[in-house]
DRENKOLLO-839396 format. One record per atom (N, C-alpha, C, CB): x, y, z; atom name; residue number from 1. Coordinates in Angstrom, 1 decimal, padded with zeros to 4 digits, always signed. Glycine has a CB too. Example, Ala and Ser with C-alpha at 12.3 -4.5 7.8 and 13.67 -1.06 7.14 Angstrom:
BEGIN
        X        Y        Z   atom   seq
   +013.2   -005.7   +007.8      N     1
   +012.3   -004.5   +007.8     CA     1
   +013.2   -003.3   +007.8      C     1
   +011.3   -004.5   +009.0     CB     1
   +012.8   -002.2   +007.1      N     2
   +013.7   -001.1   +007.1     CA     2
   +012.9   +000.0   +007.9      C     2
   +014.1   -000.6   +005.7     CB     2
% end
This chain:
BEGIN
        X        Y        Z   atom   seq
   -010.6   +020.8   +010.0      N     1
   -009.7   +019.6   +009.9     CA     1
   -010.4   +018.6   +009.0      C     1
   -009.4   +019.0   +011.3     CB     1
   -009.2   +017.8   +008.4      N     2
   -009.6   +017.2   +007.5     CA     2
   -010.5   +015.5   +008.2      C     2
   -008.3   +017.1   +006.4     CB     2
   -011.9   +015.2   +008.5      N     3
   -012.7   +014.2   +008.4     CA     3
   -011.8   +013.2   +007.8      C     3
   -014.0   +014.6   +007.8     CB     3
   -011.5   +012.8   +006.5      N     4
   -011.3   +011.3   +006.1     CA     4
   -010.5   +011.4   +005.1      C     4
   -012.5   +010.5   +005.7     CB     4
   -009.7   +010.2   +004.3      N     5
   -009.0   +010.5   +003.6     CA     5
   -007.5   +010.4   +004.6      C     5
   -009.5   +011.7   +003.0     CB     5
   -006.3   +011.1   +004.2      N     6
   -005.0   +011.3   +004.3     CA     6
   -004.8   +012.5   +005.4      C     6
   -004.5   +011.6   +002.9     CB     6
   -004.7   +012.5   +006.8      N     7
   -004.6   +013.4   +007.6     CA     7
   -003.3   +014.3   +007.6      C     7
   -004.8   +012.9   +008.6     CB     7
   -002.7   +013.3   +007.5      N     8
   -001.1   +014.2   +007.7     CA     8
   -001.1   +015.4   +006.2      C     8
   +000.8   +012.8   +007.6     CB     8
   -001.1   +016.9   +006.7      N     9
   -001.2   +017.7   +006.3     CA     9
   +000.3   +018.2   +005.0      C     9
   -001.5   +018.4   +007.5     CB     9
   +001.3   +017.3   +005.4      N    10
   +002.6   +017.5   +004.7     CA    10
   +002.3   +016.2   +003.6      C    10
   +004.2   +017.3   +005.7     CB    10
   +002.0   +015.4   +004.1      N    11
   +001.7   +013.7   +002.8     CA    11
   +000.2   +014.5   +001.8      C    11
   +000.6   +011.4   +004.2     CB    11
   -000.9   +015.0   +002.4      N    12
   -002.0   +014.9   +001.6     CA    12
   -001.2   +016.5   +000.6      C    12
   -003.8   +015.0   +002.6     CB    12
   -000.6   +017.3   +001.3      N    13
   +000.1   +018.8   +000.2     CA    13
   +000.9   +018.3   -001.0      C    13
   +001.6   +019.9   +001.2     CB    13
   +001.7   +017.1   -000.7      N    14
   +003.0   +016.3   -001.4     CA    14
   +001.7   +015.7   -002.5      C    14
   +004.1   +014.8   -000.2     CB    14
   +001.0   +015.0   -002.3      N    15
   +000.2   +014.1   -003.2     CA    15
   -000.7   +015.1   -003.9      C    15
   -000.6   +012.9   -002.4     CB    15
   -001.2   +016.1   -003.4      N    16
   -001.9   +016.9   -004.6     CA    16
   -001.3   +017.7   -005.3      C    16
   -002.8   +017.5   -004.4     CB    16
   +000.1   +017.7   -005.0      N    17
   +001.3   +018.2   -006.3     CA    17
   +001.8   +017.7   -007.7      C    17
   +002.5   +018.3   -005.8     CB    17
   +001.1   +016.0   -007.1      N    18
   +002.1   +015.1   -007.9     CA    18
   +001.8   +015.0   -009.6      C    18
   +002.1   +013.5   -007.3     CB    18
   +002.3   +014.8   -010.6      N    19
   +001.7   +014.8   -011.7     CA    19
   +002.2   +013.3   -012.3      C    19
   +002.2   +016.0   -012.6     CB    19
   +001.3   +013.2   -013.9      N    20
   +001.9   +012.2   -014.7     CA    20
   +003.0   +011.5   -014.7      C    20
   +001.9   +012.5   -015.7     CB    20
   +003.3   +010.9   -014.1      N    21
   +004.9   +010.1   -014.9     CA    21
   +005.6   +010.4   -013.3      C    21
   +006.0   +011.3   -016.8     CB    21
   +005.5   +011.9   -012.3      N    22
   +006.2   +011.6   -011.1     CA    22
   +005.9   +010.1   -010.1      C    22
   +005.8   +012.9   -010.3     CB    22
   +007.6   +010.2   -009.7      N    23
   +007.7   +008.8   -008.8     CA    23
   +007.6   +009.2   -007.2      C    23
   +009.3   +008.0   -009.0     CB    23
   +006.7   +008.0   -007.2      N    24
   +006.3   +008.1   -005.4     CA    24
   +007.1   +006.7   -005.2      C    24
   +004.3   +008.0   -004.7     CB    24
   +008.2   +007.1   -003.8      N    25
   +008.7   +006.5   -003.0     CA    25
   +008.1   +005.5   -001.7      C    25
   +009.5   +007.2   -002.8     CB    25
   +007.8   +004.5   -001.6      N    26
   +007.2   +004.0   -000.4     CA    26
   +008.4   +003.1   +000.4      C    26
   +005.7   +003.1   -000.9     CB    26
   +008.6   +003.5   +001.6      N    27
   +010.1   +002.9   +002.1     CA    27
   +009.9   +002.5   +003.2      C    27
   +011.4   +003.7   +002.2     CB    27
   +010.8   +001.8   +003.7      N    28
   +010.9   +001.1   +005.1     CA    28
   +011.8   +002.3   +005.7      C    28
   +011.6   -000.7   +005.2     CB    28
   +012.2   +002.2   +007.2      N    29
   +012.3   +002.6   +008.1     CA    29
   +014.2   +003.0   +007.5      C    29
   +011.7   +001.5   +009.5     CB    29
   +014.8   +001.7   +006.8      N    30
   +016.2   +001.6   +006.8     CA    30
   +017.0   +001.9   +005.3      C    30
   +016.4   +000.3   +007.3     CB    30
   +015.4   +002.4   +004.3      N    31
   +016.1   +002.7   +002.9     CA    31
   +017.2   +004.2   +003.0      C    31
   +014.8   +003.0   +001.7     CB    31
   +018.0   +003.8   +002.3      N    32
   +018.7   +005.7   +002.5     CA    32
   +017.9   +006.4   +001.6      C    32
   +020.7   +006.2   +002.1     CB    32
   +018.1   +007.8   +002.2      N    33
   +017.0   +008.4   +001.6     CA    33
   +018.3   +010.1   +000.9      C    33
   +015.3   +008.7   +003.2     CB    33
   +018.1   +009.6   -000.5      N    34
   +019.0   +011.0   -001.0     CA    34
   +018.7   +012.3   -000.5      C    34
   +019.0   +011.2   -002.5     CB    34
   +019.5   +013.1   -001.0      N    35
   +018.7   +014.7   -000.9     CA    35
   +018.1   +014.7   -002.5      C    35
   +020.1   +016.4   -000.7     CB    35
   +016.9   +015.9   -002.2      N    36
   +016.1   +016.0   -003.7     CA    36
   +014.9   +015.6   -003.3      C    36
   +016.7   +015.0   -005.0     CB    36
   +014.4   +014.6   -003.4      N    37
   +012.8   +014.5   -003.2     CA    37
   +012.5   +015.1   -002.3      C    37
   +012.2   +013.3   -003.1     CB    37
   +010.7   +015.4   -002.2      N    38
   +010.1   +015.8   -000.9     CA    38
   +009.8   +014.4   +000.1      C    38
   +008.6   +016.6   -001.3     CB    38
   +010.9   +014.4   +001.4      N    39
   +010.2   +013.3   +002.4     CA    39
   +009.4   +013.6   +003.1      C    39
   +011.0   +012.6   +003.1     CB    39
   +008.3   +012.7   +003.6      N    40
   +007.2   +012.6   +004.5     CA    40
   +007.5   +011.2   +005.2      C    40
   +005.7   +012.7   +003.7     CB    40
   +008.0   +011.7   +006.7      N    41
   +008.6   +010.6   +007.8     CA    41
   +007.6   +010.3   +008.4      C    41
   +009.8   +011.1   +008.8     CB    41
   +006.7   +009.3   +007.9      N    42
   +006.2   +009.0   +009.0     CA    42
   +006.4   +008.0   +009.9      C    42
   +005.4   +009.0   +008.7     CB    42
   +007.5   +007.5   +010.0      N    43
   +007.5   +007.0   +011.4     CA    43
   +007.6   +006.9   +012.8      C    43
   +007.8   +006.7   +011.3     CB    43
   +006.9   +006.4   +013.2      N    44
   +006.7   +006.0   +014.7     CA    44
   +007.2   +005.4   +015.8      C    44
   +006.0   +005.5   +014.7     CB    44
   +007.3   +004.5   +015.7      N    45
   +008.0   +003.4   +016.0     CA    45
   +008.1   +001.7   +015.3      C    45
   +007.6   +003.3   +017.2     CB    45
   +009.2   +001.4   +015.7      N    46
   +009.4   +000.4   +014.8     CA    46
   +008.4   -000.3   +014.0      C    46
   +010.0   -000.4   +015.5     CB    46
   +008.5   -000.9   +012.8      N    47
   +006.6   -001.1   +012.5     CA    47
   +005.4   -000.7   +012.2      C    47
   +006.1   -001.2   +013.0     CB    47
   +005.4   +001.0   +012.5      N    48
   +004.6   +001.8   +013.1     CA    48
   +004.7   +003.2   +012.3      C    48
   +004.9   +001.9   +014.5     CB    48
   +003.8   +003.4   +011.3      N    49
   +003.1   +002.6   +010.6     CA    49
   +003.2   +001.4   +009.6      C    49
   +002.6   +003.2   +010.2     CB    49
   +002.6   +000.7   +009.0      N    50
   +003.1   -000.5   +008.3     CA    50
   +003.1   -000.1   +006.9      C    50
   +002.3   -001.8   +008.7     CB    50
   +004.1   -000.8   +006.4      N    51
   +004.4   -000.3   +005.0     CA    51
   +003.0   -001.0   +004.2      C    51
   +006.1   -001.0   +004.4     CB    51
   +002.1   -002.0   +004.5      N    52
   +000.8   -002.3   +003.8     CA    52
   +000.1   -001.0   +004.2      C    52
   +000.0   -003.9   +004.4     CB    52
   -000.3   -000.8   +005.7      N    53
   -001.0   +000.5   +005.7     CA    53
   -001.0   +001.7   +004.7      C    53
   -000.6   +001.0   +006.9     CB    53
   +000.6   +002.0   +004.6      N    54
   +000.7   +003.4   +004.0     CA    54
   +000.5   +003.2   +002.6      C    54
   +002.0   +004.2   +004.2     CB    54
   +000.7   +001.8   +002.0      N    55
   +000.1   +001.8   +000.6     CA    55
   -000.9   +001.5   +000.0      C    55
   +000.6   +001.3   +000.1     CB    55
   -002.0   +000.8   +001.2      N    56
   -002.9   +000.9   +001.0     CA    56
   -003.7   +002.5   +001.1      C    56
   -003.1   +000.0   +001.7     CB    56
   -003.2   +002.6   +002.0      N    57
   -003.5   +004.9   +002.3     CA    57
   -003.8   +005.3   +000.7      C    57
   -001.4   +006.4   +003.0     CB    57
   -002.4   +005.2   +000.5      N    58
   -001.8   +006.0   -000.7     CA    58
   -002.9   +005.5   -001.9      C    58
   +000.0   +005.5   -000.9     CB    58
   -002.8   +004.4   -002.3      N    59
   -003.8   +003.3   -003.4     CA    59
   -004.8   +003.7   -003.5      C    59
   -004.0   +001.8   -003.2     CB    59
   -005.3   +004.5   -002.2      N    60
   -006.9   +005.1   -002.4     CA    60
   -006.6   +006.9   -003.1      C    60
   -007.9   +005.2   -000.3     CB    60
   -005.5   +007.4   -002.8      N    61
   -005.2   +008.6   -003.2     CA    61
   -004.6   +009.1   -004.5      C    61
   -004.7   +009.0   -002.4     CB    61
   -003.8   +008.2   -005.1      N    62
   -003.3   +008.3   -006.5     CA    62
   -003.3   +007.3   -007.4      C    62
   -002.1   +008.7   -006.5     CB    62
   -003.6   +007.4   -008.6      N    63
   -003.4   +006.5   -009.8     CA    63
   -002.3   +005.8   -010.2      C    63
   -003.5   +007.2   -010.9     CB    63
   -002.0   +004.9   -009.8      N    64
   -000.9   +004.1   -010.4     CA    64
   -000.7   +003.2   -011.6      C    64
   -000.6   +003.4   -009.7     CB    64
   +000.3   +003.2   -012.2      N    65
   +000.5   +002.9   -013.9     CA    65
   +002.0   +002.3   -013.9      C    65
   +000.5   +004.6   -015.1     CB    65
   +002.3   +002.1   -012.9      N    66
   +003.6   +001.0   -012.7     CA    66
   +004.0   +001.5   -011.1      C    66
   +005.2   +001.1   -014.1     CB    66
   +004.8   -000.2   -011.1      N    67
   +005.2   -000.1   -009.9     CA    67
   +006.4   -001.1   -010.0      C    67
   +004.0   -000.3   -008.8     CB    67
   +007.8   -000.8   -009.1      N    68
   +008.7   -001.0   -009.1     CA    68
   +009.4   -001.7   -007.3      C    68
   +009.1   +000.2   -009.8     CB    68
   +010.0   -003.2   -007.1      N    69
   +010.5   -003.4   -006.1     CA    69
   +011.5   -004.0   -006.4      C    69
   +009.8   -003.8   -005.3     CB    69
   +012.3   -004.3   -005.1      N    70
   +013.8   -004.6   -005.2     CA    70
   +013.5   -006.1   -005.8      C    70
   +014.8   -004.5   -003.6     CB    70
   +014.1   -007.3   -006.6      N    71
   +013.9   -008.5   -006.9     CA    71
   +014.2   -009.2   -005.5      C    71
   +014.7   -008.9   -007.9     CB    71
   +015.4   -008.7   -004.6      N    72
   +015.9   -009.3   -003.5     CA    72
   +015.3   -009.6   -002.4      C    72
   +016.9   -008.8   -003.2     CB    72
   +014.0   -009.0   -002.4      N    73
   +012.8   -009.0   -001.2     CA    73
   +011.7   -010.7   -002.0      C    73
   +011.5   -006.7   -001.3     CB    73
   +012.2   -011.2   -003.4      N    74
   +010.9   -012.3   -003.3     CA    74
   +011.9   -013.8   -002.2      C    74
   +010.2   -013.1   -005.6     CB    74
   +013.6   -013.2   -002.0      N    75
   +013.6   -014.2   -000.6     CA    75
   +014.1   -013.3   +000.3      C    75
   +014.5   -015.5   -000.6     CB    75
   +014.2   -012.3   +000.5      N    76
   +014.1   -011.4   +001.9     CA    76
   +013.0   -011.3   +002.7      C    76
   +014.3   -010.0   +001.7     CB    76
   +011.9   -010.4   +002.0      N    77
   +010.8   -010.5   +002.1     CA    77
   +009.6   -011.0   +001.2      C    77
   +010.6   -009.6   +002.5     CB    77
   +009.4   -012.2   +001.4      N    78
   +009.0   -012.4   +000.5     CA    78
   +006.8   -011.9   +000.6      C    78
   +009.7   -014.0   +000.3     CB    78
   +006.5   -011.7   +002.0      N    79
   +005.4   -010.9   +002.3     CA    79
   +005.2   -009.7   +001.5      C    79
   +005.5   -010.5   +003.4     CB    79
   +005.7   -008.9   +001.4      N    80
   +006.3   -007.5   +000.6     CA    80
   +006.1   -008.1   -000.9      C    80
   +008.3   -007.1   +000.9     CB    80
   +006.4   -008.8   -001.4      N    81
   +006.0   -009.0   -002.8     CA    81
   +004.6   -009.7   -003.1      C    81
   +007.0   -009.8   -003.4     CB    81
   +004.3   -010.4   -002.0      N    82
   +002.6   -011.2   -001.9     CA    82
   +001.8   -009.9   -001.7      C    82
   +002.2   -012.5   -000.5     CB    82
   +002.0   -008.8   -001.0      N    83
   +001.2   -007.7   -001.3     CA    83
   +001.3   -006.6   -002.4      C    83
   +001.1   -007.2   -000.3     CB    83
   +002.7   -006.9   -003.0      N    84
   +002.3   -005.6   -004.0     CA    84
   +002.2   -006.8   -005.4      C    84
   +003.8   -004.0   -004.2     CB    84
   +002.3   -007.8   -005.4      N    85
   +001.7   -008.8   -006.6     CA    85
   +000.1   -008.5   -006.5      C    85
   +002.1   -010.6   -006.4     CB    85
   -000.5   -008.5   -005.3      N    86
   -002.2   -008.3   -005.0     CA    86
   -002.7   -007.5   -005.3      C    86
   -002.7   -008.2   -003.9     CB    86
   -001.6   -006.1   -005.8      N    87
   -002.2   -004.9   -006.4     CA    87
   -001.8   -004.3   -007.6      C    87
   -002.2   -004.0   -005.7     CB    87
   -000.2   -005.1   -008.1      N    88
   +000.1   -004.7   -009.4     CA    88
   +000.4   -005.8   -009.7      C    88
   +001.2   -003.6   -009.8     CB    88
   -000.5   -006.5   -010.8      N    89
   -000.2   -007.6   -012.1     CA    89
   +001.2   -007.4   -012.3      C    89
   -001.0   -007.3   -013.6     CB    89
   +001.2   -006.2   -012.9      N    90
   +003.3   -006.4   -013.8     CA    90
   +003.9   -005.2   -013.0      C    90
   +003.5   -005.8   -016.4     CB    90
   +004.1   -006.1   -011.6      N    91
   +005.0   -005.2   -010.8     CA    91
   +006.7   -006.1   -011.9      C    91
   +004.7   -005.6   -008.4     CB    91
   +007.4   -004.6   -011.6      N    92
   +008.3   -004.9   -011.9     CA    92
   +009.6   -005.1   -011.0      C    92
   +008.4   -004.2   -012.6     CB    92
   +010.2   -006.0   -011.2      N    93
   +011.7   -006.3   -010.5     CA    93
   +013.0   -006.1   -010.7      C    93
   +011.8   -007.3   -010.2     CB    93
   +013.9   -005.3   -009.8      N    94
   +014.8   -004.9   -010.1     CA    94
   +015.9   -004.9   -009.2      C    94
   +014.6   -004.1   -010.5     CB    94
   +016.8   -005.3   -009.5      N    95
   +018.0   -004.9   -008.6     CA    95
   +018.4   -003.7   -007.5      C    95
   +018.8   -004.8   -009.3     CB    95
   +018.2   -004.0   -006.4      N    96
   +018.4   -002.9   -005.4     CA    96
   +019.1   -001.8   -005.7      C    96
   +019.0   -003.4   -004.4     CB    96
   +019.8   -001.9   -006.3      N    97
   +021.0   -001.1   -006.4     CA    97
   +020.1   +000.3   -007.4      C    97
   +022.6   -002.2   -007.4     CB    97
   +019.4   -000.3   -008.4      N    98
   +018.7   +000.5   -009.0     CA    98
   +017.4   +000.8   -008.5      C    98
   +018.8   +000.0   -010.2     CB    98
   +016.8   +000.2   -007.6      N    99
   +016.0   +000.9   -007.4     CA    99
   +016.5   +002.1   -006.2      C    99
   +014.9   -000.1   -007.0     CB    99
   +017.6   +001.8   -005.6      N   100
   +018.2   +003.7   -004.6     CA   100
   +018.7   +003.9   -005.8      C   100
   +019.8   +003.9   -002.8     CB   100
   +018.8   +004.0   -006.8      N   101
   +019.0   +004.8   -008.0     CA   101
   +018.2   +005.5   -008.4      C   101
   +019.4   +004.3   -009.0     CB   101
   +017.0   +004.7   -008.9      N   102
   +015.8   +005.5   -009.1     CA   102
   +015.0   +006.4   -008.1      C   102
   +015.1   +004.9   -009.5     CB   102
   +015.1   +005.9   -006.7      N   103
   +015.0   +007.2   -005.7     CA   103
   +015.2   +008.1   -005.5      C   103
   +015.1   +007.3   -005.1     CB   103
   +016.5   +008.7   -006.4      N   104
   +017.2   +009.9   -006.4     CA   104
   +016.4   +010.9   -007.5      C   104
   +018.8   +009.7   -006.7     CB   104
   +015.4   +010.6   -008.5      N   105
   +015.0   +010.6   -009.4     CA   105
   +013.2   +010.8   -008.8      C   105
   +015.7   +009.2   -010.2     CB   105
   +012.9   +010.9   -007.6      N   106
   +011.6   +011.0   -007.2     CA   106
   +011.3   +011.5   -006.7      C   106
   +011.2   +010.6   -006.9     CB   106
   +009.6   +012.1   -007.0      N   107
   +009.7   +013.6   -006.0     CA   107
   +008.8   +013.7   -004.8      C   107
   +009.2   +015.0   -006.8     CB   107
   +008.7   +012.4   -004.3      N   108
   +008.1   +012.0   -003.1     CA   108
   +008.8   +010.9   -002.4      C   108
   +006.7   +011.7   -003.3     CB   108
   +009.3   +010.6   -000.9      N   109
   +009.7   +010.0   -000.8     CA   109
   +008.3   +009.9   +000.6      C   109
   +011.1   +010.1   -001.0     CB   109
   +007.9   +008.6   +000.7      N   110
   +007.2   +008.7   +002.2     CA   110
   +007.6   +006.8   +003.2      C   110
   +004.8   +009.1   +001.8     CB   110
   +008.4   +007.5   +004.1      N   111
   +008.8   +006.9   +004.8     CA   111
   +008.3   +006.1   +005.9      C   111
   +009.5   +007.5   +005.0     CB   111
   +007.8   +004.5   +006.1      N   112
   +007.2   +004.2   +007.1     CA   112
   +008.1   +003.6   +008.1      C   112
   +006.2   +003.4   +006.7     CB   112
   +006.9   +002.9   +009.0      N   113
   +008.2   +002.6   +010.4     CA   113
   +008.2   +001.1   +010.3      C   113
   +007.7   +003.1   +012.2     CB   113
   +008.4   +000.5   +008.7      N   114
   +008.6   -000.5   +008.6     CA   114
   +009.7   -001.0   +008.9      C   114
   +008.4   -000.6   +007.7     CB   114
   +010.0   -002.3   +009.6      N   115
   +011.5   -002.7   +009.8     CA   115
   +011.9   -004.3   +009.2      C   115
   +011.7   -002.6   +011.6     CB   115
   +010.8   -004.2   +008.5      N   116
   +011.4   -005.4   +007.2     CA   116
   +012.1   -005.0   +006.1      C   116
   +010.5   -006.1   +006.4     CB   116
   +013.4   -006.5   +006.3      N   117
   +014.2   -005.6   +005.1     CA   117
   +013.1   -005.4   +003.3      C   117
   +015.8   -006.7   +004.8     CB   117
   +013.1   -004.6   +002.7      N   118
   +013.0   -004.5   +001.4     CA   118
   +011.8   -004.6   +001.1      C   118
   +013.7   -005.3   +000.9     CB   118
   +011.1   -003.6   +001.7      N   119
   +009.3   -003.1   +001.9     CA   119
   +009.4   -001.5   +001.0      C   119
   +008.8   -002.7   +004.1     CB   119
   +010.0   -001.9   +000.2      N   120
   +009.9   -000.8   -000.4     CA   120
   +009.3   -000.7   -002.2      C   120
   +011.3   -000.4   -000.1     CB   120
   +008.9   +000.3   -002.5      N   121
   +008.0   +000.4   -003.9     CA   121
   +008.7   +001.8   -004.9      C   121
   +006.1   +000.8   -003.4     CB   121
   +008.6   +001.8   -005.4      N   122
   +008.6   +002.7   -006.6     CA   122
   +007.0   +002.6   -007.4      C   122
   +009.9   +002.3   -007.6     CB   122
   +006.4   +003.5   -007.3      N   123
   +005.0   +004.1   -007.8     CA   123
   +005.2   +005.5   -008.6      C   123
   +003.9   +004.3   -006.3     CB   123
   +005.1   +004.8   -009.8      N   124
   +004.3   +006.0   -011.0     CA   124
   +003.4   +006.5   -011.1      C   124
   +004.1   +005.7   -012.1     CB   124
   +003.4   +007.8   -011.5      N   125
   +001.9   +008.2   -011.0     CA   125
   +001.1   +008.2   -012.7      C   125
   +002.0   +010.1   -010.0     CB   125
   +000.0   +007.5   -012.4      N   126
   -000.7   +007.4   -013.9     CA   126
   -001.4   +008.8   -014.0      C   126
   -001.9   +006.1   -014.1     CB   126
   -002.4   +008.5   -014.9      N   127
   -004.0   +009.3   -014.7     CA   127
   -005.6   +009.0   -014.8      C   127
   -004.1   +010.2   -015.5     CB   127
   -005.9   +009.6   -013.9      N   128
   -007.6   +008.9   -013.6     CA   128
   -008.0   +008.5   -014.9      C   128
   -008.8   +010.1   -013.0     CB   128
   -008.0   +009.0   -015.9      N   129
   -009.0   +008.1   -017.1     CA   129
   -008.2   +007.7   -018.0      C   129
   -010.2   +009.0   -018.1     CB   129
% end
């Protein structure tokens, strides 16, 4: 068994598939989630795990080269945007509508037991050098 790193055996399989340019989904508890991508549900209970947790998880495991949230979370949530401004300079903002558009379009989706509205990310996957 895996010591350290990404335990869940379905999240760490999903992430060492992923390539250049594929989109990772990071969602709350209440995003709909299309058919098409691979989902990894991890939630728990309400909260549980927290959408900072799993992106912080994740931030140690893949390369990111953009990142994408709903505009409607800097007054929904506006927490949700104070932490992914802390880790992407030119996060980009977009209309909800298009970002469950572009989810249909991604081949990871990983689901936390966030229950704030609009905790959610779109993550490009870069490359290490």
């Amino acid at each position: 068994m895996k010591k350290t790193g990404i335990l869940n055996r379905h999240l760490a399989g999903a992430l060492a598939e992923l390539g250049h340019t594929d989109l990772v989904v990071v969602c709350d508890a209440g995003l709909p989630i299309p058919p098409g991508p691979t989902v990894v549900d991890l939630a728990f209970t309400p909260g549980t795990p927290s959408f900072a947790d799993i992106l912080h998880g994740l931030l140690q495991e893949i390369t990111v080269e953009a990142a994408s949230a709903a505009k409607q979370a800097q007054e929904a949530n506006p927490e949700a945007i104070a932490l992914l401004t802390r880790h992407f300079d030119d996060l980009e903002l977009i209309p909800h509508e298009d970002l469950k558009a572009r989810t249909r379009t991604a081949r990871l989706v990983v689901r936390t037991g966030e229950a704030r509205p609009y905790a959610n990310v779109i993550l490009r996957c870069g490359v290490p050098f």
